[in-house]
N, CA, C and O atoms as a printed pandas DataFrame, in Angstrom:
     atom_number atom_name residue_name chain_id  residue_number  x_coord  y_coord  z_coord
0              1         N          UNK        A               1  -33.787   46.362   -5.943
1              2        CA          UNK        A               1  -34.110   46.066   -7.303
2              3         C          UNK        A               1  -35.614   46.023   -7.465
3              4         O          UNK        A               1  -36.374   45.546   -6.622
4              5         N          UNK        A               2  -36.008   46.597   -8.698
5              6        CA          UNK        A               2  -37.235   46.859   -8.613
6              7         C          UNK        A               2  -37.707   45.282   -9.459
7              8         O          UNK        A               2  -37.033   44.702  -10.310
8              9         N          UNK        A               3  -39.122   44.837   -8.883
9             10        CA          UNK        A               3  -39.464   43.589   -9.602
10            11         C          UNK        A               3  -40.445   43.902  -11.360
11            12         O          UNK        A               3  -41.448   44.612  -11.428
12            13         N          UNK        A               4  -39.972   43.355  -12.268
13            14        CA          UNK        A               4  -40.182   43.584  -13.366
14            15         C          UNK        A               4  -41.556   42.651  -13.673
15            16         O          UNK        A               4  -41.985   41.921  -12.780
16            17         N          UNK        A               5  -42.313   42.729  -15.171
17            18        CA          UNK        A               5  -42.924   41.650  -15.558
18            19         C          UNK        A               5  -43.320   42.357  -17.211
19            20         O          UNK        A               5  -43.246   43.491  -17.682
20            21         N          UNK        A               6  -43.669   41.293  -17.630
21            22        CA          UNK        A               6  -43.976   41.029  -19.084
22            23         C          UNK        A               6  -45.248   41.261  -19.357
23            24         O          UNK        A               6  -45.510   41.945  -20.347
24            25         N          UNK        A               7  -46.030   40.873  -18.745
25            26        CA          UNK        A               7  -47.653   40.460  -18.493
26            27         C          UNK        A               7  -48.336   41.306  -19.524
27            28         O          UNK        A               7  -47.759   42.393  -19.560
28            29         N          UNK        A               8  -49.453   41.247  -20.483
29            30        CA          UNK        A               8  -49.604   41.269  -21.585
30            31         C          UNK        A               8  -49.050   41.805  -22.529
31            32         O          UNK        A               8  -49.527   42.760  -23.142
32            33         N          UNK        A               9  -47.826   41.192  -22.806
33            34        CA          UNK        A               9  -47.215   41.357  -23.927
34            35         C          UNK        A               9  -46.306   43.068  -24.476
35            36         O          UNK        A               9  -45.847   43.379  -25.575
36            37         N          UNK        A              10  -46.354   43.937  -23.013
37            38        CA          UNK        A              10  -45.846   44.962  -23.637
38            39         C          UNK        A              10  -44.808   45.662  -23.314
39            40         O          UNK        A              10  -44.601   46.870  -23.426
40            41         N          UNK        A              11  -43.710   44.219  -22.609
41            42        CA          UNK        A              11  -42.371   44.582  -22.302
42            43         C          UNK        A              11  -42.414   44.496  -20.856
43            44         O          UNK        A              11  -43.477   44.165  -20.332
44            45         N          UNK        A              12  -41.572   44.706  -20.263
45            46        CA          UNK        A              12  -41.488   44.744  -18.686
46            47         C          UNK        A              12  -42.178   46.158  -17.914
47            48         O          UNK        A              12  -42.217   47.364  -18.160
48            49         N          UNK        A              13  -42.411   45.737  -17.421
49            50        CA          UNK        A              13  -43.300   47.001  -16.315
50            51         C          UNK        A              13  -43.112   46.626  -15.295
51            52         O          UNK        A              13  -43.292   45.501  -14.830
52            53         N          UNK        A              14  -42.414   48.279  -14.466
53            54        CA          UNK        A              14  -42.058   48.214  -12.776
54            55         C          UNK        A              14  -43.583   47.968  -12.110
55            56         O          UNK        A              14  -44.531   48.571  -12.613
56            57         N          UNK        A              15  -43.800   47.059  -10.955
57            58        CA          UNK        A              15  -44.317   46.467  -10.126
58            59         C          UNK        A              15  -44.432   47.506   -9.134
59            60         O          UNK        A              15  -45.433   47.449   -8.420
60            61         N          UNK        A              16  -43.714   48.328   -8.966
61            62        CA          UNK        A              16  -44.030   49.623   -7.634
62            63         C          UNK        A              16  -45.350   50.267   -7.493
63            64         O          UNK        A              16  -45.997   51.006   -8.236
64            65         N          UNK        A              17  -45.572   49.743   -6.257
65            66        CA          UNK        A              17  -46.993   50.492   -6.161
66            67         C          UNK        A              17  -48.130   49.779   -6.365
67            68         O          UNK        A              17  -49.252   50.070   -5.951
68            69         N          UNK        A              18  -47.788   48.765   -7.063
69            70        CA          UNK        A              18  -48.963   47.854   -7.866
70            71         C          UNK        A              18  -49.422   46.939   -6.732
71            72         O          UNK        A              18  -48.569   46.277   -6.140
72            73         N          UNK        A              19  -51.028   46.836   -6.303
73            74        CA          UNK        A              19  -51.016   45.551   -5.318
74            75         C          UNK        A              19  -51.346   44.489   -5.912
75            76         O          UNK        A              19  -52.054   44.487   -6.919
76            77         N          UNK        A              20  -50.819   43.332   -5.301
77            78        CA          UNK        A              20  -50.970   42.156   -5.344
78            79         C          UNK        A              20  -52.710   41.777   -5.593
79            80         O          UNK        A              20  -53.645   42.207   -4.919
80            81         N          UNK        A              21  -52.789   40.664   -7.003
81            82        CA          UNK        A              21  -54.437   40.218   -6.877
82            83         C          UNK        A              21  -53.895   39.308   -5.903
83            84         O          UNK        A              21  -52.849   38.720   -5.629
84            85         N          UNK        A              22  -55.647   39.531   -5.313
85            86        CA          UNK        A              22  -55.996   38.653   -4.162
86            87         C          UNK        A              22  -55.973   36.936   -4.834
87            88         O          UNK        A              22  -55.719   36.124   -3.944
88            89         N          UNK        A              23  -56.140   36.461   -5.877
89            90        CA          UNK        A              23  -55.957   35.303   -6.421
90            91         C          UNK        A              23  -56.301   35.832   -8.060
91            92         O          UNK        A              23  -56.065   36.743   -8.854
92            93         N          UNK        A              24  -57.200   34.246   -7.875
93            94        CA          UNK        A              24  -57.254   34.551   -9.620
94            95         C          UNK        A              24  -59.373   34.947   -9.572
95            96         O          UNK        A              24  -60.298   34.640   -8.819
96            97         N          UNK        A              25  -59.223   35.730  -10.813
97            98        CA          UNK        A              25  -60.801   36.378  -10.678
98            99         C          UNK        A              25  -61.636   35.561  -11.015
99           100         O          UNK        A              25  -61.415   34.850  -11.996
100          101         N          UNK        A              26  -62.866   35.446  -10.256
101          102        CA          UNK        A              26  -63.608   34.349  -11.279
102          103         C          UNK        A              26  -65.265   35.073  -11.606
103          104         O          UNK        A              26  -65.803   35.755  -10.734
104          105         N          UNK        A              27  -65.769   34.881  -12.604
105          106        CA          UNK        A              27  -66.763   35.695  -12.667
106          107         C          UNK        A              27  -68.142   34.824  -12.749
107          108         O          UNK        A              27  -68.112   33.863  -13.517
108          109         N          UNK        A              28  -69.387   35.083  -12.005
109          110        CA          UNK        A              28  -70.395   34.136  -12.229
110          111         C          UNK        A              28  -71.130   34.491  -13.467
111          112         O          UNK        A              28  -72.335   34.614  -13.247
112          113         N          UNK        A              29  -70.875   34.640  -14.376
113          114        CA          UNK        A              29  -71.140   35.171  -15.805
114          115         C          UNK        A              29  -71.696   33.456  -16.270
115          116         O          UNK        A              29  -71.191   32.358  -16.040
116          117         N          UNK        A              30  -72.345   33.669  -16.652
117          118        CA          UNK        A              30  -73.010   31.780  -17.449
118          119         C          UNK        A              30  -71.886   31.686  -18.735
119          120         O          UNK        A              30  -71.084   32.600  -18.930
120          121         N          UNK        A              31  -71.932   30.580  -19.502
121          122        CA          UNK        A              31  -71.186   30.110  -20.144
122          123         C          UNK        A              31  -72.419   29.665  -21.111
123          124         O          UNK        A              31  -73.510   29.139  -20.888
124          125         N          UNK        A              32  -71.559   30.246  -22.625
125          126        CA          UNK        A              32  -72.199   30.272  -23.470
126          127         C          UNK        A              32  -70.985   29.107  -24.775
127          128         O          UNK        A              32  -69.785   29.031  -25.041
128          129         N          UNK        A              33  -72.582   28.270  -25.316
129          130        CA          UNK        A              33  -71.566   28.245  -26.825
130          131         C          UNK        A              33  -71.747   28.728  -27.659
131          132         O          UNK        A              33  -72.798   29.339  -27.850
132          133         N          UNK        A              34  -70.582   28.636  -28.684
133          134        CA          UNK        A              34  -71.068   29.745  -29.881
134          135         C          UNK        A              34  -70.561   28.506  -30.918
135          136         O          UNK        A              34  -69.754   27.579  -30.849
136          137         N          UNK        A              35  -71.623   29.097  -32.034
137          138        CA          UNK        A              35  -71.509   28.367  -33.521
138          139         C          UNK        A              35  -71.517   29.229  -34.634
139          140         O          UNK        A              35  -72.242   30.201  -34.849
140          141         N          UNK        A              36  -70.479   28.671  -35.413
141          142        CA          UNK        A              36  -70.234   30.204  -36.803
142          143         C          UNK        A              36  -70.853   29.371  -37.755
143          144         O          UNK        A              36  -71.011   28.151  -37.695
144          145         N          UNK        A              37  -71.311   30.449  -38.968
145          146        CA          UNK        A              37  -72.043   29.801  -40.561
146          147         C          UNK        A              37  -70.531   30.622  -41.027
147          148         O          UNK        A              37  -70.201   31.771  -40.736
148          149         N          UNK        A              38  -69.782   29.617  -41.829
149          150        CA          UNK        A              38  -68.525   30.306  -42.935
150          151         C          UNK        A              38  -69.440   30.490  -44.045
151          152         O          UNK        A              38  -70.500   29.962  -44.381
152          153         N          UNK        A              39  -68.403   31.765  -44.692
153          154        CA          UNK        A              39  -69.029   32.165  -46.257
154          155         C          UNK        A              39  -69.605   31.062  -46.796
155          156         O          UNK        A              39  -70.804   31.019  -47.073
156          157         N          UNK        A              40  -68.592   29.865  -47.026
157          158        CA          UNK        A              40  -68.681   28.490  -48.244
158          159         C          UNK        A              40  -69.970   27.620  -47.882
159          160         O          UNK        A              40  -70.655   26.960  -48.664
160          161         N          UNK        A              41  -70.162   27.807  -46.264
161          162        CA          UNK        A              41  -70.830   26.737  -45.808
162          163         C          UNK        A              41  -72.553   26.900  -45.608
163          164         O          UNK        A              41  -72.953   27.982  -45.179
164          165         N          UNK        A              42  -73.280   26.116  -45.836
165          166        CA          UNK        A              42  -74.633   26.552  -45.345
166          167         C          UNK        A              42  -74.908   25.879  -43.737
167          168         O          UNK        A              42  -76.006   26.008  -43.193
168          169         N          UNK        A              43  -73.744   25.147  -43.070
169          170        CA          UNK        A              43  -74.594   24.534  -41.530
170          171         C          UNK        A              43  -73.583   25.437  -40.624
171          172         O          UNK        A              43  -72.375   25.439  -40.862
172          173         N          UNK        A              44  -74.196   26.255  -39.499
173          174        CA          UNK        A              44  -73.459   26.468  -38.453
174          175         C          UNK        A              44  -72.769   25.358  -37.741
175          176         O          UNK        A              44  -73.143   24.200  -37.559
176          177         N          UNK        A              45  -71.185   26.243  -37.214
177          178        CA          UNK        A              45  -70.497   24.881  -36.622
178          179         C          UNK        A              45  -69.802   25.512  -34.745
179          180         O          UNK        A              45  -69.107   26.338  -34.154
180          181         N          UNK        A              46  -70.485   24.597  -34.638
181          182        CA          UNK        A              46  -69.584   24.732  -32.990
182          183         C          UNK        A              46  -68.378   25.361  -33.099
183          184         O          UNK        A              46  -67.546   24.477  -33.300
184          185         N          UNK        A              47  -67.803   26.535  -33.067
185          186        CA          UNK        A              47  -66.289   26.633  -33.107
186          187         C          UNK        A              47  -66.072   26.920  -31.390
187          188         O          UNK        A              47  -64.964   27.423  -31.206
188          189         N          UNK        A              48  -66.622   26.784  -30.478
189          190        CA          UNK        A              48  -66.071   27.194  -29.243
190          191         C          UNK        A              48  -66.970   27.766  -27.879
191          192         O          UNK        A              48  -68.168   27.485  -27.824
192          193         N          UNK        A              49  -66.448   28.431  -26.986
193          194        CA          UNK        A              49  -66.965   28.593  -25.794
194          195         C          UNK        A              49  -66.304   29.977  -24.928
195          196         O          UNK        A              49  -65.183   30.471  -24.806
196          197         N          UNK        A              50  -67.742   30.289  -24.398
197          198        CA          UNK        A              50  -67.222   31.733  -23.859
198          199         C          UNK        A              50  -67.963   31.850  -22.741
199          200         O          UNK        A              50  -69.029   31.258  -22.575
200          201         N          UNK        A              51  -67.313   32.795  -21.732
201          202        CA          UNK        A              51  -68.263   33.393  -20.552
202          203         C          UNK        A              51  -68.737   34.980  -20.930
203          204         O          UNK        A              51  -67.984   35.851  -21.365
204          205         N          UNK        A              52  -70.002   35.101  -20.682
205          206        CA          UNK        A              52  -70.679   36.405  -20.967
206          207         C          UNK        A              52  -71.750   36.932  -19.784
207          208         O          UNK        A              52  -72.527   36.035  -19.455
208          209         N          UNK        A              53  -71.955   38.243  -19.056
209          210        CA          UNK        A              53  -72.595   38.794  -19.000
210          211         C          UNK        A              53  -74.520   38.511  -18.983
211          212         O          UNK        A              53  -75.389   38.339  -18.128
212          213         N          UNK        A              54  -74.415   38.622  -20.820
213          214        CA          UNK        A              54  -75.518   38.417  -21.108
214          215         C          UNK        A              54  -75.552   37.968  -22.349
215          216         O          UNK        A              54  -74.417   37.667  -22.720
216          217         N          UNK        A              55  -76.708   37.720  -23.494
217          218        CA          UNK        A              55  -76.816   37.637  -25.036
218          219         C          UNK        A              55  -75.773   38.460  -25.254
219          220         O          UNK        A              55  -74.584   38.159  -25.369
220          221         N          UNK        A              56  -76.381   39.709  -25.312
221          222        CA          UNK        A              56  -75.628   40.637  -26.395
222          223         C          UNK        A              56  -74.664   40.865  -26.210
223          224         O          UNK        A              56  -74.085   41.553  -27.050
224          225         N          UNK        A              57  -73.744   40.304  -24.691
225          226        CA          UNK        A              57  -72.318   40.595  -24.606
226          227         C          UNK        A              57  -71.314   39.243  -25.231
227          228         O          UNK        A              57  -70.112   39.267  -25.492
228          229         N          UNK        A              58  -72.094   38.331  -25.327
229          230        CA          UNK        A              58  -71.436   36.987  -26.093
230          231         C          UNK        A              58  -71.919   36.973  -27.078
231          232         O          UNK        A              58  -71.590   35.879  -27.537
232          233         N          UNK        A              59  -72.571   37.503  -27.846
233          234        CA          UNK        A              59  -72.923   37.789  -29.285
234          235         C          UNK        A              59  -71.739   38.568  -29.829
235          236         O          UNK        A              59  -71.154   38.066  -30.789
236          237         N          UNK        A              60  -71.213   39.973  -29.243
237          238        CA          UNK        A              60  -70.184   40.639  -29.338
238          239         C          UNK        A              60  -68.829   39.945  -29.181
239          240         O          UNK        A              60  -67.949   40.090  -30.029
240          241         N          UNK        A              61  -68.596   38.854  -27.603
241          242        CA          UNK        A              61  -67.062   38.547  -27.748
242          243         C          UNK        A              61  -67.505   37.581  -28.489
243          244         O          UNK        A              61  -66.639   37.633  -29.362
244          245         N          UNK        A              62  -68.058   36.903  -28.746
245          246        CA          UNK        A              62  -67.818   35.657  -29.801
246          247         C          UNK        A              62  -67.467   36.136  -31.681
247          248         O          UNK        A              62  -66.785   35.458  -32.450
248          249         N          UNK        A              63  -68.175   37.478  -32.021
249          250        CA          UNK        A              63  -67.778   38.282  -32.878
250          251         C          UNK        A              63  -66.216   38.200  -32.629
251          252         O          UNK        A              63  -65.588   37.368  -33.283
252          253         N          UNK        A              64  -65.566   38.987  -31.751
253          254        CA          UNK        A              64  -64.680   38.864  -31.647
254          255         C          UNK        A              64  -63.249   38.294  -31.897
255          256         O          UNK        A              64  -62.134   38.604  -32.316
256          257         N          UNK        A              65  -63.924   37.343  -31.418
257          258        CA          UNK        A              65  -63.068   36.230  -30.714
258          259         C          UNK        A              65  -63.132   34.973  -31.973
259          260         O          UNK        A              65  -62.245   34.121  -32.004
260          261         N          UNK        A              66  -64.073   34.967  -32.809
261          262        CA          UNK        A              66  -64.184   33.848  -33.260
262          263         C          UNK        A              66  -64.160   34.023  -34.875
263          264         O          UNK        A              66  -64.016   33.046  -35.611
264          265         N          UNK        A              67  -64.336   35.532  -35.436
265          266        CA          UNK        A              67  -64.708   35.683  -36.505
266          267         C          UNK        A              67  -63.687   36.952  -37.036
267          268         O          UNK        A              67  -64.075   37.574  -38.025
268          269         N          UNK        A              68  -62.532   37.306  -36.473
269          270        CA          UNK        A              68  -61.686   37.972  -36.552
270          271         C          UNK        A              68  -61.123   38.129  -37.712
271          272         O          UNK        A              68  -60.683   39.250  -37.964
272          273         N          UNK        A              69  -60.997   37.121  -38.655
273          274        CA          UNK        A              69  -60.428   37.159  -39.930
274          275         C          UNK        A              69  -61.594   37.023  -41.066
275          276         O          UNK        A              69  -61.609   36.451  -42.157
276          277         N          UNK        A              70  -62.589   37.810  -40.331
277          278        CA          UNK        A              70  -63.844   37.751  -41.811
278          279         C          UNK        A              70  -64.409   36.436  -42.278
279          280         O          UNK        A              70  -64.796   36.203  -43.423
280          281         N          UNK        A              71  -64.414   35.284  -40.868
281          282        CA          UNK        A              71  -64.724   33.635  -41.714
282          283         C          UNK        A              71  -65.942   33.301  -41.255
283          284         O          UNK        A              71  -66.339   32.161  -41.015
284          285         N          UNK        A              72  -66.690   34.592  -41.105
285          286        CA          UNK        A              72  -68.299   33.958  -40.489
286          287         C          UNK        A              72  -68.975   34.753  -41.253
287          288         O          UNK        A              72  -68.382   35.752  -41.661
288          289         N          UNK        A              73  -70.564   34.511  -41.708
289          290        CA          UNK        A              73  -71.250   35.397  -41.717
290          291         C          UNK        A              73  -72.610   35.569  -40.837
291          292         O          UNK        A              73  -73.435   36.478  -40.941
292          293         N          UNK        A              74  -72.637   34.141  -39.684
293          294        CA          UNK        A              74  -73.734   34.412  -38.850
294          295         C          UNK        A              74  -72.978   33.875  -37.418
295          296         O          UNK        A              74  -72.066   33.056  -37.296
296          297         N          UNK        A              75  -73.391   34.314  -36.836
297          298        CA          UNK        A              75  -73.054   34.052  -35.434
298          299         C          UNK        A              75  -74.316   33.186  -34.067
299          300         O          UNK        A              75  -75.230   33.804  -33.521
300          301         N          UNK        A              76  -74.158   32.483  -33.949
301          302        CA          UNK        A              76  -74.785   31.856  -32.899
302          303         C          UNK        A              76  -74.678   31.914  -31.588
303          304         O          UNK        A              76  -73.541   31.527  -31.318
304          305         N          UNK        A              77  -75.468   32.293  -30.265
305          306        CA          UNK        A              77  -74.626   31.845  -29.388
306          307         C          UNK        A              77  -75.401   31.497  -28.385
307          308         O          UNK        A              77  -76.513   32.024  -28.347
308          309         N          UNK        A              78  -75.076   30.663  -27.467
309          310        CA          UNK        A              78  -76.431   29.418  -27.075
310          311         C          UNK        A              78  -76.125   29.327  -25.258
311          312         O          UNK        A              78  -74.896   29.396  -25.282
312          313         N          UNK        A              79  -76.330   29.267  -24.434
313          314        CA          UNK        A              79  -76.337   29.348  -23.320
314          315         C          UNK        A              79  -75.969   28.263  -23.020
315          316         O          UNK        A              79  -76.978   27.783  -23.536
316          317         N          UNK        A              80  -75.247   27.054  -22.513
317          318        CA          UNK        A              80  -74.920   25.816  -22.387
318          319         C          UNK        A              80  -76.202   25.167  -21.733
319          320         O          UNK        A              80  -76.937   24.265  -22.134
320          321         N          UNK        A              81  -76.218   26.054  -20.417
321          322        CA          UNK        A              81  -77.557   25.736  -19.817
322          323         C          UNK        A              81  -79.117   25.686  -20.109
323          324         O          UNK        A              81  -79.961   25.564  -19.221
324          325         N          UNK        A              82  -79.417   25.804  -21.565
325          326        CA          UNK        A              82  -80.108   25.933  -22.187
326          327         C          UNK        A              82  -79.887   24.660  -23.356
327          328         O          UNK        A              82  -80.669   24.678  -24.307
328          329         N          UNK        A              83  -79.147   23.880  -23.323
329          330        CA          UNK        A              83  -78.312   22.785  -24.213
330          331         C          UNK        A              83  -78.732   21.836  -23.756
331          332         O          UNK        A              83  -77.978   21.424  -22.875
332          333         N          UNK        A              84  -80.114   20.862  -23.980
333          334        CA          UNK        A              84  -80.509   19.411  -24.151
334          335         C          UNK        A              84  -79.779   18.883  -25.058
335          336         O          UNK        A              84  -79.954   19.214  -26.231
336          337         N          UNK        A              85  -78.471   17.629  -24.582
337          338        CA          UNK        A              85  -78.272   16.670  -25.257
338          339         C          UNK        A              85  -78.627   15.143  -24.512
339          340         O          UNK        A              85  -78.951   14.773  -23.384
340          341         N          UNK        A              86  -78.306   14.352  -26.142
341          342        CA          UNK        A              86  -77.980   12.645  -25.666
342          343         C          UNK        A              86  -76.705   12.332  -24.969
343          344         O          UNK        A              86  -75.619   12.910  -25.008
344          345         N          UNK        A              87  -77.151   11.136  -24.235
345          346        CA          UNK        A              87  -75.408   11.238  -24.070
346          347         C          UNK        A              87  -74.862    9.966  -24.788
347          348         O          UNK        A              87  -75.525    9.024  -25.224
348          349         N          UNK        A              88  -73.592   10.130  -24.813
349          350        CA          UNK        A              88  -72.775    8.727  -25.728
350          351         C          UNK        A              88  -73.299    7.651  -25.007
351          352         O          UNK        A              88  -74.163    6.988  -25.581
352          353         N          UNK        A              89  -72.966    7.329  -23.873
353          354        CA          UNK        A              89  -73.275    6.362  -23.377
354          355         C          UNK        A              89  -74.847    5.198  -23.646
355          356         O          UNK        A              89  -75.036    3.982  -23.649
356          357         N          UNK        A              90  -75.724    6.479  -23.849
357          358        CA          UNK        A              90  -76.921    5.988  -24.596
358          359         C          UNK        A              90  -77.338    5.594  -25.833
359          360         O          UNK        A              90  -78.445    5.179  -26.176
360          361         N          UNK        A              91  -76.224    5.787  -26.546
361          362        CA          UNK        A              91  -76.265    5.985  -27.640
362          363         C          UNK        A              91  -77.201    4.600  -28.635
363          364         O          UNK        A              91  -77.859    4.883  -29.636
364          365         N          UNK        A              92  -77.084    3.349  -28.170
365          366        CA          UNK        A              92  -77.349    2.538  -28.606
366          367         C          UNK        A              92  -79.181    2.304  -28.242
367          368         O          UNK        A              92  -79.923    2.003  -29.177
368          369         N          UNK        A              93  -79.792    2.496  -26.706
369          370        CA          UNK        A              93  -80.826    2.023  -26.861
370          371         C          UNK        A              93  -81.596    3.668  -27.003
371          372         O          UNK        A              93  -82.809    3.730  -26.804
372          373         N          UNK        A              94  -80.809    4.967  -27.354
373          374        CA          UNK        A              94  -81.438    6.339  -27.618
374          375         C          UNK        A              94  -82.344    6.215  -29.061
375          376         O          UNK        A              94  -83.480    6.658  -29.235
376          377         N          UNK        A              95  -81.447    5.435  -30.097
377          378        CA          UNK        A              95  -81.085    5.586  -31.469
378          379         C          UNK        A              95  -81.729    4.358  -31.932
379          380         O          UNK        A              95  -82.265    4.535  -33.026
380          381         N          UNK        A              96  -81.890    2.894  -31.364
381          382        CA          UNK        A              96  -82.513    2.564  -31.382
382          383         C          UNK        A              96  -83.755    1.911  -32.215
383          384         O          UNK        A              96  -83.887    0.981  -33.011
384          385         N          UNK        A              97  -84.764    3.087  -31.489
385          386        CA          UNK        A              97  -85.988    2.887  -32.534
386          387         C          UNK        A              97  -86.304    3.098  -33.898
387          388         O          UNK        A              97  -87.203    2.652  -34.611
388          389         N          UNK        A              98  -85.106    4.097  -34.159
389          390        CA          UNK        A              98  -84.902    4.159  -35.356
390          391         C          UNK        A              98  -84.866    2.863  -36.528
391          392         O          UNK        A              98  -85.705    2.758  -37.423
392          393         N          UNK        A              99  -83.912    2.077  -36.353
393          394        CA          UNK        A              99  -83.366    0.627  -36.469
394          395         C          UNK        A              99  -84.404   -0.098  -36.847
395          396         O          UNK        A              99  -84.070   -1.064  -37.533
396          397         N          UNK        A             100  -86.188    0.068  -36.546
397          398        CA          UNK        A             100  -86.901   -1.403  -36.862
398          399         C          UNK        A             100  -88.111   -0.345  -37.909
399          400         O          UNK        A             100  -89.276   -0.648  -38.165
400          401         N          UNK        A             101  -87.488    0.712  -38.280
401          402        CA          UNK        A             101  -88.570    1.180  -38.957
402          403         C          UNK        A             101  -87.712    1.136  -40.780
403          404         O          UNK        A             101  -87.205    2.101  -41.353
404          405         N          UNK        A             102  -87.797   -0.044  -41.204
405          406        CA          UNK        A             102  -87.434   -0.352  -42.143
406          407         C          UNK        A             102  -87.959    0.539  -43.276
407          408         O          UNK        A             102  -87.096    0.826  -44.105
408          409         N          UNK        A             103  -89.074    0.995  -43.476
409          410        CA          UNK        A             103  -90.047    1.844  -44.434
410          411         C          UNK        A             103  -89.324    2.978  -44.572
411          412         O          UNK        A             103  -89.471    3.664  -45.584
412          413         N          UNK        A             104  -88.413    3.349  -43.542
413          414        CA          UNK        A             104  -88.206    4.595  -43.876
414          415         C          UNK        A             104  -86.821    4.558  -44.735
415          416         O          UNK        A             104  -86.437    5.649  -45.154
416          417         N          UNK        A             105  -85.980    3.331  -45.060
417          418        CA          UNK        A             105  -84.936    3.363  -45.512
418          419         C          UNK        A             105  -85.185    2.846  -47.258
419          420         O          UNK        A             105  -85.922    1.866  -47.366
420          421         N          UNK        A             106  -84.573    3.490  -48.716
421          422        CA          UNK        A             106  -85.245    3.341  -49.730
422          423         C          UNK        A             106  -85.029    1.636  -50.151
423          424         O          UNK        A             106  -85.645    1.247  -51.143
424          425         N          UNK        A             107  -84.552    1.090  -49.738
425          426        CA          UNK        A             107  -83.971   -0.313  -50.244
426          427         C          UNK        A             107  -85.477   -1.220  -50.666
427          428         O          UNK        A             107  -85.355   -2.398  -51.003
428          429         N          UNK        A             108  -86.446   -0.770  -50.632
429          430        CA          UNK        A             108  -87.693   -1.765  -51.492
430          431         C          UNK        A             108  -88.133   -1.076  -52.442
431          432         O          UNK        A             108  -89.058   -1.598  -53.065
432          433         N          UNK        A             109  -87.789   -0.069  -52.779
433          434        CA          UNK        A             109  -88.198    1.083  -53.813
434          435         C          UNK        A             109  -87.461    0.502  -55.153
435          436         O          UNK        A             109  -86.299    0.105  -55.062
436          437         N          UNK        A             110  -88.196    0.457  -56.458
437          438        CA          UNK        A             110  -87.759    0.430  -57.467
438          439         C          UNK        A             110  -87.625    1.595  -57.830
439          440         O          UNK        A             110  -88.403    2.517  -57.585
440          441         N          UNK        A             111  -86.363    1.656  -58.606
441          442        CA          UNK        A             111  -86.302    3.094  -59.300
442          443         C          UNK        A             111  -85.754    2.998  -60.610
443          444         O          UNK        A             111  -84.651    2.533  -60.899
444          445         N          UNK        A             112  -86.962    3.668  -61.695
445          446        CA          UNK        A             112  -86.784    3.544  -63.017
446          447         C          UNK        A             112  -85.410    4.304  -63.184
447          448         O          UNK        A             112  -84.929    5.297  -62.638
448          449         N          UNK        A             113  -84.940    3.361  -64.243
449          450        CA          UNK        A             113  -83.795    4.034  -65.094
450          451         C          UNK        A             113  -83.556    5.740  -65.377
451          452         O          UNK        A             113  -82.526    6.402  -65.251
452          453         N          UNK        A             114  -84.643    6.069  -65.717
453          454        CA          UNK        A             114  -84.533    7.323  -66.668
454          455         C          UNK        A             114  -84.588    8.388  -65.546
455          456         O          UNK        A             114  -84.457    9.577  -65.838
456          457         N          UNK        A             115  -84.745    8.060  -64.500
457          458        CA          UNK        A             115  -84.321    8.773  -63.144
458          459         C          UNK        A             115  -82.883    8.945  -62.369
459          460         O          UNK        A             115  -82.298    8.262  -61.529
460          461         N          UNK        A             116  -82.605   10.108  -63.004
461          462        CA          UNK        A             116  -81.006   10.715  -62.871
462          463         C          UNK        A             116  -80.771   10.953  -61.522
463          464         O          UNK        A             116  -81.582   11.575  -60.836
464          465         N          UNK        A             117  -79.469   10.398  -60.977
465          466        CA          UNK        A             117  -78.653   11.087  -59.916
466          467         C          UNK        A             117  -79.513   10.076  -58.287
467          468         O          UNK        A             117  -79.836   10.549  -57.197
468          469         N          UNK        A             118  -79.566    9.413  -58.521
469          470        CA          UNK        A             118  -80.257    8.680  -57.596
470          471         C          UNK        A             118  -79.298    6.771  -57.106
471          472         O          UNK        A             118  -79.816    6.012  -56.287
């Protein structure tokens, strides 16, 4: 009996002849994130994560991959390793200094009446 398979989606296919992968592939390709701008929206948003090559090959699958139904009109895509963040854990003495600079928040400001939308 010949051994069958499904494997992407295009019905069973005889196995004869076919060798065995040696495991599973892994590629040292860097890991990129990508962020879409939608039509409606003016802020790019994190939608996800990809392995690429290079720029212009995760510029392309993130096209792809992320904007398939026409819901982007800019594409971002950012190298992880290139990604300075805070971390949660810091969050309290990061943020901080913010907290004693009272001047910058409007609460001593008078604001005349005849000044709309405020």
């Amino acid at each position: 009996m010949t051994e069958l398979t499904a494997e992407g989606g295009h019905g069973a296919v005889p196995l004869e002849g076919v060798p065995a992968a040696p495991g599973p592939i892994k590629h040292d390709w860097p890991l990129y994130e990508v962020f879409v701008r939608g039509k409606r929206g003016l802020n790019h948003v994190h939608v996800g994560s990809l392995h690429a090559a290079d720029d212009r090959m995760a510029l392309h699958h993130a096209r792809d991959l992320y904007t398939r139904r026409n819901e982007g009109v800019s594409i971002w895509v950012v190298r992880a390793a290139d990604i300075t963040a805070s971390s949660p854990d810091e969050k309290d003495p990061f943020f901080a200094p913010s907290g004693d600079k009272v001047y910058r928040h409007p609460t001593f400001y008078d604001i005349p009446e005849e000044v709309p939308h405020i």
